[in-house]
TIVO-748597 format. One record per residue (C-alpha): chain; x, y, z; residue number from 0. Coordinates in Angstrom, 2 decimals, decimal comma. Layout:
N
site mol A&X X&Y Y&Z Z&seq NUM
...
***
This chain:
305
site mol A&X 122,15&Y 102,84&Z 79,67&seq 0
site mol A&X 119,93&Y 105,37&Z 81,97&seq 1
site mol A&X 121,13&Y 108,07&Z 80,04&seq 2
site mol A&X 119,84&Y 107,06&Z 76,67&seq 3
site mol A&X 116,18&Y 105,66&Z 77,73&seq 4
site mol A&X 115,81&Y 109,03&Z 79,92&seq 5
site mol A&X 116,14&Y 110,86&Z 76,66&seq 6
site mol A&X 113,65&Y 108,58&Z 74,93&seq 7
site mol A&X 111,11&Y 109,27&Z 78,22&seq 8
site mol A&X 111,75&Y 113,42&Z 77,73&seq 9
site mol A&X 111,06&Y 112,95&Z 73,61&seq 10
site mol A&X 107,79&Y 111,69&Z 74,91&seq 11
site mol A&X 107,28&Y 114,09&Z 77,14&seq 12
site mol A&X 108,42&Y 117,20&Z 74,67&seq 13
site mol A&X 106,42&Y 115,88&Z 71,21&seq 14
site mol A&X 103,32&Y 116,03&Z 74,02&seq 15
site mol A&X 103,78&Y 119,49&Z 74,44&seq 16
site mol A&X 104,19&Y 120,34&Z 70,68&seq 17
site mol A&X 101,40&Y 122,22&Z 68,38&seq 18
site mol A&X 97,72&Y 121,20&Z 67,94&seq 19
site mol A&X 97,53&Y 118,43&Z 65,23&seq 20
site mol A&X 99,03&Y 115,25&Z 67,09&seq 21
site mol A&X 99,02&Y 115,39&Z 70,52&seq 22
site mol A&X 96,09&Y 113,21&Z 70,78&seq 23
site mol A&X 98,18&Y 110,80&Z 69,08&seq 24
site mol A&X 100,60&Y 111,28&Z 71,07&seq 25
site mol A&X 99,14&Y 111,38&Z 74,33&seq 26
site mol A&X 97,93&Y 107,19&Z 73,50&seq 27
site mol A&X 101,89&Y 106,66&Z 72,73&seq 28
site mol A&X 102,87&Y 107,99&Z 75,86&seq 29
site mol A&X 99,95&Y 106,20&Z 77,86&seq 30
site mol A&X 100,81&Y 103,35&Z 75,76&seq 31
site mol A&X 104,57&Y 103,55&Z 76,61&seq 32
site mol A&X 103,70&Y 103,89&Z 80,48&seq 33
site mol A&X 101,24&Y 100,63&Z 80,35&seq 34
site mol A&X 103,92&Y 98,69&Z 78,69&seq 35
site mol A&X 107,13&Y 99,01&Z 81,33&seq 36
site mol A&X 103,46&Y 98,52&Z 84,38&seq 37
site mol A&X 102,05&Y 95,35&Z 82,54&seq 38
site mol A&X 106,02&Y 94,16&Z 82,38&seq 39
site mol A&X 106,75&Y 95,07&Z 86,06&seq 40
site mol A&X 104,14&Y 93,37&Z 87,59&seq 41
site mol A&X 104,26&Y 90,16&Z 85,26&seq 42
site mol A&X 108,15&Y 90,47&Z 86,25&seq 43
site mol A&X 107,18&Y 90,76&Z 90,11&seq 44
site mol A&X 105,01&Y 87,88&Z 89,70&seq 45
site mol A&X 107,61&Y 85,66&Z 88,45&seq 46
site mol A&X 109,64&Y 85,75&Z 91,71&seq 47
site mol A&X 106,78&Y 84,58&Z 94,04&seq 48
site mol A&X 105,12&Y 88,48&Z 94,64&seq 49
site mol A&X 101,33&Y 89,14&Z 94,79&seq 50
site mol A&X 100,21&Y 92,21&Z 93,19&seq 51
site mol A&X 97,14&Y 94,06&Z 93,57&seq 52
site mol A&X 96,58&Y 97,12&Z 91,78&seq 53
site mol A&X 92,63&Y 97,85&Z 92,64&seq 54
site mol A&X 93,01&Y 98,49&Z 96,21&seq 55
site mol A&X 92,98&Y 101,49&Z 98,56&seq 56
site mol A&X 96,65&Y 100,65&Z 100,01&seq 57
site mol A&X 95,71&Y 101,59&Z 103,43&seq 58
site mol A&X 95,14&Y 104,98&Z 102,66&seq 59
site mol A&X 98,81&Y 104,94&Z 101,00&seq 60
site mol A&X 99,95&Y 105,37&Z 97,18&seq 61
site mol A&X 101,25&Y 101,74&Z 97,44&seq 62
site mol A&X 101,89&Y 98,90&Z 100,42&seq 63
site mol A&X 104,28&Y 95,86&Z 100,48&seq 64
site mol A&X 104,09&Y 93,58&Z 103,34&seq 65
site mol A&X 105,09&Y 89,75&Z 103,27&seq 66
site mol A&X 105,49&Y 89,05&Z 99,56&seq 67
site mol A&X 102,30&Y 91,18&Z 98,11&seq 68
site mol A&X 102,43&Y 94,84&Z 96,42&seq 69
site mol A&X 99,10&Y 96,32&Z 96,72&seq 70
site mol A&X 99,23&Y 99,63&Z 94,58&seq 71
site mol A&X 96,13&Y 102,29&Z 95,21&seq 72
site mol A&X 93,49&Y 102,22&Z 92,62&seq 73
site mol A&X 93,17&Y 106,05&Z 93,26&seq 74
site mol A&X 96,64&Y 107,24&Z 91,91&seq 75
site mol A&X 96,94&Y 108,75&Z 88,86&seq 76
site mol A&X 98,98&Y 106,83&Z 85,66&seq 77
site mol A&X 101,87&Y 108,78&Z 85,86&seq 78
site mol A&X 102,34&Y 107,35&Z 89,32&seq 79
site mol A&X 101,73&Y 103,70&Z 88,97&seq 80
site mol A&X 105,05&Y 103,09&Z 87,84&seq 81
site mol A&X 107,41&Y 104,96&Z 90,30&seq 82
site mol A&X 105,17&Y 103,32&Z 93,21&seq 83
site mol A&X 105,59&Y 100,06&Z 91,44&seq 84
site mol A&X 109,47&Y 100,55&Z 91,87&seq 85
site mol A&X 109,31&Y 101,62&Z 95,66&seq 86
site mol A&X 107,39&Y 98,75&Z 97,03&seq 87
site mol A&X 109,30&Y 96,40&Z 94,87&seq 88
site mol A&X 112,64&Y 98,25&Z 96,77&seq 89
site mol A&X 110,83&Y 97,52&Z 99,83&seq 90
site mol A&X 110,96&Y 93,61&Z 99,03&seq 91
site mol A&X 114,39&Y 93,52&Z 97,63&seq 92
site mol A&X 115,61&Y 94,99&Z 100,96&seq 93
site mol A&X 113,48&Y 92,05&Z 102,94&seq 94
site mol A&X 115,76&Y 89,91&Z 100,95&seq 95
site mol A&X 119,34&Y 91,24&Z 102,50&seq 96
site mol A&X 117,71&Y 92,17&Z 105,67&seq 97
site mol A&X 114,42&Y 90,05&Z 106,33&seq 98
site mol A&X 113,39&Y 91,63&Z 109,44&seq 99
site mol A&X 113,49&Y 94,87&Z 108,08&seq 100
site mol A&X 109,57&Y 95,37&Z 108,16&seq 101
site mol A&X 109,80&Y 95,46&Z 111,72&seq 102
site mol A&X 113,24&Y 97,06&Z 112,30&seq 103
site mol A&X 113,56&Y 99,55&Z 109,32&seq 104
site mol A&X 116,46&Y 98,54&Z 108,41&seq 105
site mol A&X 120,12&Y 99,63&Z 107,83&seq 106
site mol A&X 122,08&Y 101,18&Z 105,55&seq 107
site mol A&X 124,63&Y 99,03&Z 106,31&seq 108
site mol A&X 123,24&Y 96,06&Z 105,15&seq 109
site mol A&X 121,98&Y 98,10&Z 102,17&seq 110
site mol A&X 125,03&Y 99,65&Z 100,94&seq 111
site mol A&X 127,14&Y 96,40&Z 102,50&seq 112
site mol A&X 129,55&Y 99,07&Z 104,04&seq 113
site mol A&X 130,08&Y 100,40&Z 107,59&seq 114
site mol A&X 130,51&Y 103,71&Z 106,48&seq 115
site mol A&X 126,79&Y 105,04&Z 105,34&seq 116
site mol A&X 127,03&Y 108,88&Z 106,90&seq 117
site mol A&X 127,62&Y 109,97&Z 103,54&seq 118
site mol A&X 125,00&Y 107,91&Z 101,85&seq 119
site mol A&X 122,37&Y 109,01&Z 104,41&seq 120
site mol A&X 122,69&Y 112,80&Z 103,65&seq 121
site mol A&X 122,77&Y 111,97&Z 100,49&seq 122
site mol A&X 119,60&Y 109,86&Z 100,14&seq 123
site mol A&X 118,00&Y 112,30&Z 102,45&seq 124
site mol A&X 118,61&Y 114,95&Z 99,72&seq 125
site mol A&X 117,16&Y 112,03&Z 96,55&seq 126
site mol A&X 113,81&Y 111,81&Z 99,22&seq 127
site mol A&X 113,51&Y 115,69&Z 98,99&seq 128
site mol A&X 113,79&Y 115,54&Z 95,25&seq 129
site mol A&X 111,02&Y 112,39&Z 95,12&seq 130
site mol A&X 108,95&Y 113,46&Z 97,43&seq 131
site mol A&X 109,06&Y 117,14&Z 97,89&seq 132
site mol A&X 106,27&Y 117,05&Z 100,97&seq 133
site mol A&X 109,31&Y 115,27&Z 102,90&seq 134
site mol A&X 110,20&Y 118,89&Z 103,74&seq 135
site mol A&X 107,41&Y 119,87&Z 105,57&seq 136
site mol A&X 107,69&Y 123,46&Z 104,52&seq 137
site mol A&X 103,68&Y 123,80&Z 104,99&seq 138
site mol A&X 103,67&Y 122,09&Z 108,63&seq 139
site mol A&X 107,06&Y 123,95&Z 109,37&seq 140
site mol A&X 105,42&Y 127,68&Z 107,97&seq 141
site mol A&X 102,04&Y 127,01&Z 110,19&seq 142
site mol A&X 104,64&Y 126,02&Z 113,09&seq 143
site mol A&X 106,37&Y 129,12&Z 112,62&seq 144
site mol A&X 103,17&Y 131,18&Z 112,51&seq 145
site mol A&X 101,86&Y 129,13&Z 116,01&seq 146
site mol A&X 105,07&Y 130,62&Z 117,63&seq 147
site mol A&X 104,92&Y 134,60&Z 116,11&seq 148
site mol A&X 101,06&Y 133,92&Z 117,97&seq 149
site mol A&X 103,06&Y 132,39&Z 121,03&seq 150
site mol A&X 104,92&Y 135,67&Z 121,12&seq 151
site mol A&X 102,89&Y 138,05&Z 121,01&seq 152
site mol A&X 100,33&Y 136,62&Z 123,08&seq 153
site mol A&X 103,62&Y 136,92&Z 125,69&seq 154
site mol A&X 104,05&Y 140,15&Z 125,29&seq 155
site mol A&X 100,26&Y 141,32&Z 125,85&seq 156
site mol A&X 100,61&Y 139,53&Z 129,15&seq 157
site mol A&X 104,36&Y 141,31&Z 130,10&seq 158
site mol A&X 102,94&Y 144,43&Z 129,53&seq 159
site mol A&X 101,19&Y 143,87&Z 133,16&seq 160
site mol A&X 103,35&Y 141,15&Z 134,82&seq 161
site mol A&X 107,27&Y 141,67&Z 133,49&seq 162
site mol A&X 108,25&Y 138,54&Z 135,69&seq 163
site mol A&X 105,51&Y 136,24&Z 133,93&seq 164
site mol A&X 107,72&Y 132,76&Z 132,62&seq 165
site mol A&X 106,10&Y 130,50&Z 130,34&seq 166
site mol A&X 107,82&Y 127,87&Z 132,29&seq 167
site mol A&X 107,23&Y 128,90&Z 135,60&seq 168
site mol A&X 103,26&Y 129,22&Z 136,66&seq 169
site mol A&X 101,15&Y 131,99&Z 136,52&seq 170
site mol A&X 99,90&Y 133,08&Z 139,63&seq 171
site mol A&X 97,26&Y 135,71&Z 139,26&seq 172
site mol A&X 95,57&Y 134,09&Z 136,56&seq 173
site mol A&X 95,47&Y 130,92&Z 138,69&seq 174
site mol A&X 93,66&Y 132,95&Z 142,28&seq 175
site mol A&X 91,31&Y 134,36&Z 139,01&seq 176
site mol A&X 90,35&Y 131,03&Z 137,22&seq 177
site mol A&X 89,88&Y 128,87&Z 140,22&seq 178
site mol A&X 85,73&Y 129,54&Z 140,40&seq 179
site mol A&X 85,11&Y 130,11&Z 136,48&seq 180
site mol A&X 84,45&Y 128,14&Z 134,02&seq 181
site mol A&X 86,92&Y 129,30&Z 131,72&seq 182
site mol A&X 89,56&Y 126,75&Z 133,20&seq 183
site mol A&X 88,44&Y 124,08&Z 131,02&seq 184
site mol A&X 89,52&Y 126,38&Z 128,12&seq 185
site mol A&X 92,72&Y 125,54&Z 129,64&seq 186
site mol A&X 92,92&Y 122,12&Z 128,07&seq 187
site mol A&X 90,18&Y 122,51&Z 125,03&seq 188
site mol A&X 90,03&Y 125,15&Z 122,76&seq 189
site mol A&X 86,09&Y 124,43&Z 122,86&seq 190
site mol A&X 84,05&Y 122,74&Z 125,10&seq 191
site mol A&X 80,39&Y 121,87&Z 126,12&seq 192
site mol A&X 79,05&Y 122,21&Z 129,76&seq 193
site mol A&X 76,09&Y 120,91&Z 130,52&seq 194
site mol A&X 74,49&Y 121,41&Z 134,29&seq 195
site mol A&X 71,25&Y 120,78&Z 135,80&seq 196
site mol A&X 69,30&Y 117,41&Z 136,70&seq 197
site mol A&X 65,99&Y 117,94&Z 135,45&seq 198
site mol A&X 65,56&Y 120,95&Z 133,22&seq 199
site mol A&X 69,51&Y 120,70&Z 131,89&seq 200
site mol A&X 71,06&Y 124,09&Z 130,80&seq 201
site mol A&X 73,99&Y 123,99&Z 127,84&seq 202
site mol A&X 76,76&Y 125,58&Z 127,72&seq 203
site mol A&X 79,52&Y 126,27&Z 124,56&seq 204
site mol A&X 82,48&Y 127,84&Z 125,45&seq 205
site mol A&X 84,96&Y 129,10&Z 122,98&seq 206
site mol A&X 88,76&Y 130,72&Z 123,16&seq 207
site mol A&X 87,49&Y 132,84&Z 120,07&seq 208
site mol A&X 84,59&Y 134,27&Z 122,53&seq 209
site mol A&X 86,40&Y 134,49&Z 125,87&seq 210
site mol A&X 85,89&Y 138,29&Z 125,83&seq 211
site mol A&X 82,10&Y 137,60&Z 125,26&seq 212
site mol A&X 81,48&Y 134,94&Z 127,78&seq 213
site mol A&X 83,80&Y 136,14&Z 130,78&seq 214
site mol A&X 83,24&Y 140,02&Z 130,31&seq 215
site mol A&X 85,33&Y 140,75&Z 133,32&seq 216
site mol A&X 88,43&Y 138,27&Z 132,56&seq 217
site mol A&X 91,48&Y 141,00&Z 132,09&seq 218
site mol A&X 92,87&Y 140,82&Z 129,03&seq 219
site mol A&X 96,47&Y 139,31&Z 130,20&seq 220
site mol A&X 94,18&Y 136,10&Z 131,18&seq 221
site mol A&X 92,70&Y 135,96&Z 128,21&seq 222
site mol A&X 95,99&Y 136,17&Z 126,07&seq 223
site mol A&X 97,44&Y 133,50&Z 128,66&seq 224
site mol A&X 94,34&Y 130,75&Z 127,26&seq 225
site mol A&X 95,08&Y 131,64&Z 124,03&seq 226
site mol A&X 98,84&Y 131,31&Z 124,50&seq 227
site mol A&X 98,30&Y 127,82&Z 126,04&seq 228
site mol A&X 96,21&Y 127,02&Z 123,05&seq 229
site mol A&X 98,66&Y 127,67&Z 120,88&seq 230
site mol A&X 101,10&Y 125,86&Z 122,69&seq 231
site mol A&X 99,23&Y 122,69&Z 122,32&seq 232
site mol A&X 98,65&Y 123,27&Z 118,73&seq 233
site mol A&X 102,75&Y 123,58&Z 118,74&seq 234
site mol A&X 102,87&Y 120,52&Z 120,44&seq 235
site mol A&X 100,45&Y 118,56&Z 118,12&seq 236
site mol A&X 102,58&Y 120,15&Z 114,50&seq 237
site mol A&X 105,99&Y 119,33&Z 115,99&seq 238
site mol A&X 104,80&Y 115,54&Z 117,02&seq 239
site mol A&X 103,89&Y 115,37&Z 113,50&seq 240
site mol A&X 106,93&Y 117,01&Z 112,09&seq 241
site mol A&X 109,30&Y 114,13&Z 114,57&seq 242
site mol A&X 106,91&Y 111,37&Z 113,58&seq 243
site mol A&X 107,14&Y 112,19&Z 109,19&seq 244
site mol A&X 110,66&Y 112,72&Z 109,84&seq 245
site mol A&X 111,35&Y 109,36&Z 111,76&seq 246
site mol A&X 108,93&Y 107,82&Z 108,42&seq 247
site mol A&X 111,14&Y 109,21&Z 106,11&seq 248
site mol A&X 114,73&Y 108,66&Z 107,72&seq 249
site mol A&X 113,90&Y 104,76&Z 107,94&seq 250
site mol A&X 116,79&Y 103,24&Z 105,93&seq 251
site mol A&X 114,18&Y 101,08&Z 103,62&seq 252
site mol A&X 112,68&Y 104,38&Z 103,09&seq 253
site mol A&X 115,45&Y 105,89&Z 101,63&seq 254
site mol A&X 116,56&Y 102,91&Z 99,46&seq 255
site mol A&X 112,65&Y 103,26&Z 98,19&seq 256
site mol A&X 113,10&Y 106,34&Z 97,34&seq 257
site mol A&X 116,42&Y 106,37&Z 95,78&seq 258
site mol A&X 114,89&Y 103,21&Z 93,20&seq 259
site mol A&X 112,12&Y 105,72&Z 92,55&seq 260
site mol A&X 114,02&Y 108,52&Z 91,60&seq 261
site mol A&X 116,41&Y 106,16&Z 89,23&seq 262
site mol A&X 113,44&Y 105,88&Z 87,22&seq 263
site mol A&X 111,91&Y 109,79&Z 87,47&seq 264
site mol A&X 115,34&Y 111,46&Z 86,79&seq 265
site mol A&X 119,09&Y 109,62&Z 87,06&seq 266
site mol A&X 120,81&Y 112,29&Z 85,93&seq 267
site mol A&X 119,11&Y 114,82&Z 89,07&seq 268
site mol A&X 119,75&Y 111,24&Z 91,24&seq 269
site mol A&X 123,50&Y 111,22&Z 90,24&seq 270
site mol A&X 123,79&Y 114,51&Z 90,56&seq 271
site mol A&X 122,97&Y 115,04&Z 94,04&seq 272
site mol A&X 123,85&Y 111,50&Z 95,61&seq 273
site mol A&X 127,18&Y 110,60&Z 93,71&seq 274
site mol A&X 128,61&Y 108,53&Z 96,31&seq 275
site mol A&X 125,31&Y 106,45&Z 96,74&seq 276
site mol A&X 125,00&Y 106,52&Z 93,14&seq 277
site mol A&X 128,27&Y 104,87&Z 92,25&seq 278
site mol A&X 127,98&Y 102,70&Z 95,05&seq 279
site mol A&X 124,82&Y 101,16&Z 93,77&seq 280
site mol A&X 125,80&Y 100,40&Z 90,57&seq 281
site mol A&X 129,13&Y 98,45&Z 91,85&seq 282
site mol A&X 126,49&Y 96,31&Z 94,59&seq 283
site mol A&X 123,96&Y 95,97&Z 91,48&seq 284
site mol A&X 126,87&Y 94,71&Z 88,54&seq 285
site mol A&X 127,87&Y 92,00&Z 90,84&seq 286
site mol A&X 123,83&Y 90,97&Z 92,08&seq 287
site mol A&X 124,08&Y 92,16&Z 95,75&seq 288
site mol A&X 119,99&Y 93,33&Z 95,18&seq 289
site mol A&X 117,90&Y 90,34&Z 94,00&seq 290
site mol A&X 116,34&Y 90,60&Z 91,06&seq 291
site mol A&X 116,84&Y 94,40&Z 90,63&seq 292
site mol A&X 119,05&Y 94,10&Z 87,97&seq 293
site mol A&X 116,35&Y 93,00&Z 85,57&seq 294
site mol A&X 113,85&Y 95,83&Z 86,81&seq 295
site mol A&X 116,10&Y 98,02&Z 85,84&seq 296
site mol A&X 116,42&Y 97,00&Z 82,40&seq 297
site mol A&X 112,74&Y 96,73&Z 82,10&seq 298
site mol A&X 112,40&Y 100,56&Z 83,17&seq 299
site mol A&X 115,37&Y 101,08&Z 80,55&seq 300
site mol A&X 114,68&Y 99,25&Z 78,01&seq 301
site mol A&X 110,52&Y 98,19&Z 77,84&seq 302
site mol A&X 108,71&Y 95,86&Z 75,10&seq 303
site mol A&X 107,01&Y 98,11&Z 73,22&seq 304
***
């Protein structure tokens, strides 16, 4: 069955991409084709007691399910009304098996109704990468990788003088040096703003990109040592964000999302690279483990035209 309709979806796609003369035409088919499996899913999620709003901003998301209502962003394009459809309507068909999953996440468990998931984890893990290719992080992890090269080398400057300096241990010299300048609230900001003075105030703006400039007689090594302490809160701040996407994306409900999604984007890739999970599926959804996923899927499959 997902076989046959996925065809049908890459004829659409391929007569797009054909010679001048009907891809106008064509373009309204495929637009067409689109609006008739979203007028069908909604009317469908409807039916079984959802609210769905499809002119909203989704708190800032694609889409957003939360007690019975489906709000889908009325800033993504058409080609991604559908698949978001599908992962919020995932999102409620877990709350079904597990109801506190909004709080808890869920499990796989429950999910897959088996107490052996480790496979179906990597696996799904491997269908997010696939739907979602920003689940990588490969920007965040590049600048992370350039924040430590910076880390380094800002280490070395400051060996050249001190061969015993630790970034773990604390820095003596530097500390005698900054106690009676102002440079030691550089420690904690890469910029900041003094002001002094009661009646006729004076301002101040101090900079890590102007150290040189506005302490002329800091040694270099201190100045390197700032830096380096910049950088390691900027480290800090990228690998927080790196743990916190990665605890997002790891979330059992966020997988099973994502896995729905990708039935509908590309089975055969899905099957392909979560074959276990795949199969697995299919048995839970032939005997009606998922509430009313079974007819989703043959609207995706199989639309009114």
């Amino acid at each position: 069955m997902f076989l046959n309709i996925y065809k049908t979806q890459n004829k659409f796609c391929k007569i797009f991409t054909n010679p001048k003369g009907c891809h106008k035409l064509l373009f309204f088919t495929y637009n067409t084709y689109m609006q008739g499996i979203e007028k069908e899913l909604i009317e469908f999620f409807k039916s079984v007691g959802l609210e769905v709003h499809t002119s909203t901003k989704a708190r800032g998301h694609q889409g957003f399910y939360m007690r019975k209502r489906i709000d889908i962003s009325k800033n993504i394009p058409q080609n991604r009304i559908v698949p978001t459809l599908l992962h919020e309507f995932a999102h409620y068909v877990h709350s079904q098996i597990e109801p506190f999953m909004e709080k808890t996440g869920g499990s796989l468990e429950k999910l897959f109704d088996s107490d052996e998931v480790a496979i179906y984890e990597n696996e799904l893990l491997e269908v997010t990468h696939f739907v979602d290719p920003q689940s990588k992080f490969e920007r965040l992890e590049e600048h992370k990788q350039k924040i430590k090269e910076k880390i380094y080398s800002y280490e070395e400057i400051i060996k050249n003088r001190y061969p015993k300096f630790l970034r773990s241990k604390k820095f003596k010299e530097f500390d005698r040096y900054i106690k009676g300048s102002n440079a030691k609230y550089l420690l904690k900001f890469d910029r900041v703003k003094l002001v002094s003075g009661m009646f006729f105030k004076k301002t101040e703006i101090l900079s890590i990109d102007n150290i040189e400039k506005d302490f002329t007689d800091m040694p270099k090594e201190f100045a390197a040592y700032i830096r380096l302490k910049s950088c390691q809160r900027r480290q800090s701040r990228v690998s927080s964000r790196i743990n916190r996407y990665k605890k997002y994306y790891a979330k059992p409900t966020e997988l099973f999302a994502r896995f729905i999604e990708g039935l509908y984007l590309n089975p055969y890739q899905v099957k392909s690279i979560a074959p276990q999970t795949y199969k697995r599926f299919l048995e839970l959804l032939h005997a009606e483990y998922y509430p009313n996923l079974q007819k989703v899927i043959c609207i995706i499959y199989s639309p009114t035209m």
